[in-house]
C-alpha positions in Angstrom: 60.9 -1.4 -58.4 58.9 1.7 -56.8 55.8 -0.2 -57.0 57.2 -3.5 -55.8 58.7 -1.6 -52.2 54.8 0.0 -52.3 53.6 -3.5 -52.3 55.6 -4.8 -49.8 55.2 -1.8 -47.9 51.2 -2.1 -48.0 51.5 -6.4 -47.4 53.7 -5.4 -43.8 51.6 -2.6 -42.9 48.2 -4.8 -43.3 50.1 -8.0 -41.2 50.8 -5.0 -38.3 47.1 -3.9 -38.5 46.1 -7.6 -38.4 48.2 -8.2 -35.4 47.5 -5.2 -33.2 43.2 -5.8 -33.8 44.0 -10.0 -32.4 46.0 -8.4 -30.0 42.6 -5.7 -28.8 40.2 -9.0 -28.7 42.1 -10.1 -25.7 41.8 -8.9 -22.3 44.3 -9.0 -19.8 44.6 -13.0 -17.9 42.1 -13.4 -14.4 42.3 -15.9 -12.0 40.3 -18.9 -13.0 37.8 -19.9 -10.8 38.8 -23.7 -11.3 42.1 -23.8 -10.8 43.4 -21.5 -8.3 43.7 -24.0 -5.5 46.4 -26.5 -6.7 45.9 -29.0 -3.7 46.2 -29.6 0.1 49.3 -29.5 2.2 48.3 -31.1 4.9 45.2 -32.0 7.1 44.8 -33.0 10.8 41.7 -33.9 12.6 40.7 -32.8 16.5 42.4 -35.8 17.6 45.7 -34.2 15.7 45.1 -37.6 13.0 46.3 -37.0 9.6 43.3 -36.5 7.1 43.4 -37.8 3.5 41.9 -34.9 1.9 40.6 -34.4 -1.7 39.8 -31.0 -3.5 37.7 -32.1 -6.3 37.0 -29.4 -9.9 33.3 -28.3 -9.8 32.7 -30.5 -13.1 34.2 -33.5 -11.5 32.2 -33.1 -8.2 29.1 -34.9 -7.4 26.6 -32.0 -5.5 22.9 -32.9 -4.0 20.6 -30.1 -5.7 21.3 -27.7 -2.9 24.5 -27.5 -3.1 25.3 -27.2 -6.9 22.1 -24.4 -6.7 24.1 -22.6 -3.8 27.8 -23.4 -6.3 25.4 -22.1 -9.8 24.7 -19.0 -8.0 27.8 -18.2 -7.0 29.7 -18.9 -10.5 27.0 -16.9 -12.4 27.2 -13.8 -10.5 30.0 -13.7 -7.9 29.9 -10.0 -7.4 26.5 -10.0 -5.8 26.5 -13.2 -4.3 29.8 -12.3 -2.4 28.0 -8.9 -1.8 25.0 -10.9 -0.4 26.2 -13.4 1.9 29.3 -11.4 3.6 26.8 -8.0 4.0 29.1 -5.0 5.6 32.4 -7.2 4.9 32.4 -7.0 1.6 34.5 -4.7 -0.5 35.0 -4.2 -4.1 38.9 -5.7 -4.1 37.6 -9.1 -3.1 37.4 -11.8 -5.4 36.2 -15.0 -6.1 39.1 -17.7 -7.6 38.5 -20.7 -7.2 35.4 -23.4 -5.6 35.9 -26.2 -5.0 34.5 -29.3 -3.2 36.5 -30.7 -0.3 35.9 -34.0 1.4 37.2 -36.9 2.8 39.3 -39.7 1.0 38.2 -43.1 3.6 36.1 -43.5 6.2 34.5 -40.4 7.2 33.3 -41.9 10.4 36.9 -42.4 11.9 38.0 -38.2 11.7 36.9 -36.5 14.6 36.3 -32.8 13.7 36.9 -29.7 13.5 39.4 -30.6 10.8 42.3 -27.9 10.0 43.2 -28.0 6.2 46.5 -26.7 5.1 45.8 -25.9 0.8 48.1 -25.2 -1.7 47.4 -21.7 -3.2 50.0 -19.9 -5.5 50.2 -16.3 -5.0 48.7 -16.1 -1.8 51.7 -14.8 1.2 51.6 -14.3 4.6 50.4 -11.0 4.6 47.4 -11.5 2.5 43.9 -11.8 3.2 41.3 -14.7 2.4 37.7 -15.7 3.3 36.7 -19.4 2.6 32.7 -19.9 1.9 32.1 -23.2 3.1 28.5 -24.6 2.4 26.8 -25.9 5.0 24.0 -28.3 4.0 22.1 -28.4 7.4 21.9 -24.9 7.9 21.1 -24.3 3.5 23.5 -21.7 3.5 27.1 -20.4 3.2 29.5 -20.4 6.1 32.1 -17.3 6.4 35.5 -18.3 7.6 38.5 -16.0 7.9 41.2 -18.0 7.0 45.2 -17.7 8.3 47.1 -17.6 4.8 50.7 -18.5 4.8 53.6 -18.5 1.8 51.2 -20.0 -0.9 48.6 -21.7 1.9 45.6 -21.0 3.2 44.4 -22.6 6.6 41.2 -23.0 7.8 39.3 -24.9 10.3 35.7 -27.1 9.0 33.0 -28.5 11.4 31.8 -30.6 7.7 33.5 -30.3 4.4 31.5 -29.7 1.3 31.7 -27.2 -1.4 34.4 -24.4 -0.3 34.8 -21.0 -2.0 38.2 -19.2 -2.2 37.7 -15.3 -1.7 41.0 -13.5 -1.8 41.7 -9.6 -1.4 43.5 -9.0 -4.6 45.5 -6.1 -3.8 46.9 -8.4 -1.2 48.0 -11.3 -3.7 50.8 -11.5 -6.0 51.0 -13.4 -9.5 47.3 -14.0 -9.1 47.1 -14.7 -13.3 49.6 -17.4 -13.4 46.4 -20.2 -13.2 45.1 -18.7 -16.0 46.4 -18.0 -19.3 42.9 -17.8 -21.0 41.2 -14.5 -22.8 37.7 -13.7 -20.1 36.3 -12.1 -23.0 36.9 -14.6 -26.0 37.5 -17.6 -24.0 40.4 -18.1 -26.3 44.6 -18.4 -25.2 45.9 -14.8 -25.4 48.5 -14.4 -28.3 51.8 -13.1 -27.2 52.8 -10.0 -28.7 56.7 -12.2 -29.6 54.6 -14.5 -32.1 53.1 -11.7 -33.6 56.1 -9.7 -34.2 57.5 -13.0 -35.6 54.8 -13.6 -38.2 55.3 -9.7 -39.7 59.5 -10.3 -39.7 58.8 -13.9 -41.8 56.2 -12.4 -44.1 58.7 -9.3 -44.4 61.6 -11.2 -45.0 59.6 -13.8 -47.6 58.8 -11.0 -49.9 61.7 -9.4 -49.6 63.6 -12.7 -50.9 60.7 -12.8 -53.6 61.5 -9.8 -55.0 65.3 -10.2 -54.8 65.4 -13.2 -56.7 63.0 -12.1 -59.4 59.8 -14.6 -58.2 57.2 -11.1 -57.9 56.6 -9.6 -61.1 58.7 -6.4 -61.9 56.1 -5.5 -64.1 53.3 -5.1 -61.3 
């Protein structure tokens, strides 16, 4: 019986080991850069017309070659591109979450602009602060706009819409990682500690019924 408690003894202690090296293979969730931005509010031209506005996913979005070289750049290596194009403004506690490309569901020719867009952002209050990075094709380069955030909105003003990237302040956000439940490091969904705990108590529990009703060898 002594060796049969070592043996289950040595089968829990391995499934604990097991558990806690999946559990150091995952990093902590960060905001995706795909899916921070859940949608527009609202839209109104100069005129103060309502605007039909789409936010389109990066992969969905069809970019001339300067514009998904400007969109590459910036996904590859946020930290120095942000540090490039906003010089003195930037600070280490701003992030990049999201791009996306904004434009015009109808006929373009019929909104008079500036056009103010209202999006839907989670975790983003009054109090916070956000730059949008809107491309501008004409000019080959990134436009800096300081945008007025709200409970879960961000407003901000365009002269053209094209690709737009979301730059938010993170110590002034809240429940920033709710977009994004996937391991940055393995690219894989993080394993909650309850499943794990579950798996050890099952495997416990099955060998503990194994040996009680005489299914292990008493003779190992």
């Amino acid at each position: 019986m002594k060796k049969i408690i070592k043996r289950a003894a040595a089968v829990i202690c391995g499934a604990a080991l097991a558990a806690t090296m999946t559990l150091s293979a995952f990093a902590l969730p960060s905001p995706s850069v795909s899916g921070f931005v859940k949608g527009v509010q609202s839209a109104m031209d100069a005129n103060g017309n309502a605007v039909n506005i789409i936010v389109q996913l990066v992969a969905d979005a069809k970019f001339d070659a300067a514009e998904q070289k400007a969109v590459d750049a910036l996904r590859a290596n946020p930290t120095a591109e942000l540090k490039r194009i906003l010089g003195s403004e930037y600070k280490d506690t701003l992030q990049l979450v999201d791009i996306r490309n904004v434009k015009i569901d109808g006929d373009a020719s019929k909104v008079k602009f500036p056009v103010t867009v209202t999006f839907d952002v989670p975790g983003v209050t009054a109090s916070s602060e956000a730059i949008l990075l809107h491309y501008v094709e004409k000019d080959n380069q990134w436009e800096v706009i300081h945008a007025k955030t709200g409970d879960k909105t961000i407003e901000a003003s365009f002269n053209s819409l094209s690709p737009v990237a979301f730059v938010v302040d993170t110590t002034t956000a809240t429940n920033m990682d709710k977009t994004d439940k996937t391991s940055p490091k393995t690219g894989e969904p993080a394993v909650p500690m309850g499943a794990i705990v579950a798996v050890i108590a099952v495997a416990a529990g099955g060998l503990f019924f194994a040996v009680k009703r005489g299914t292990v060898s008493r003779d190992a």
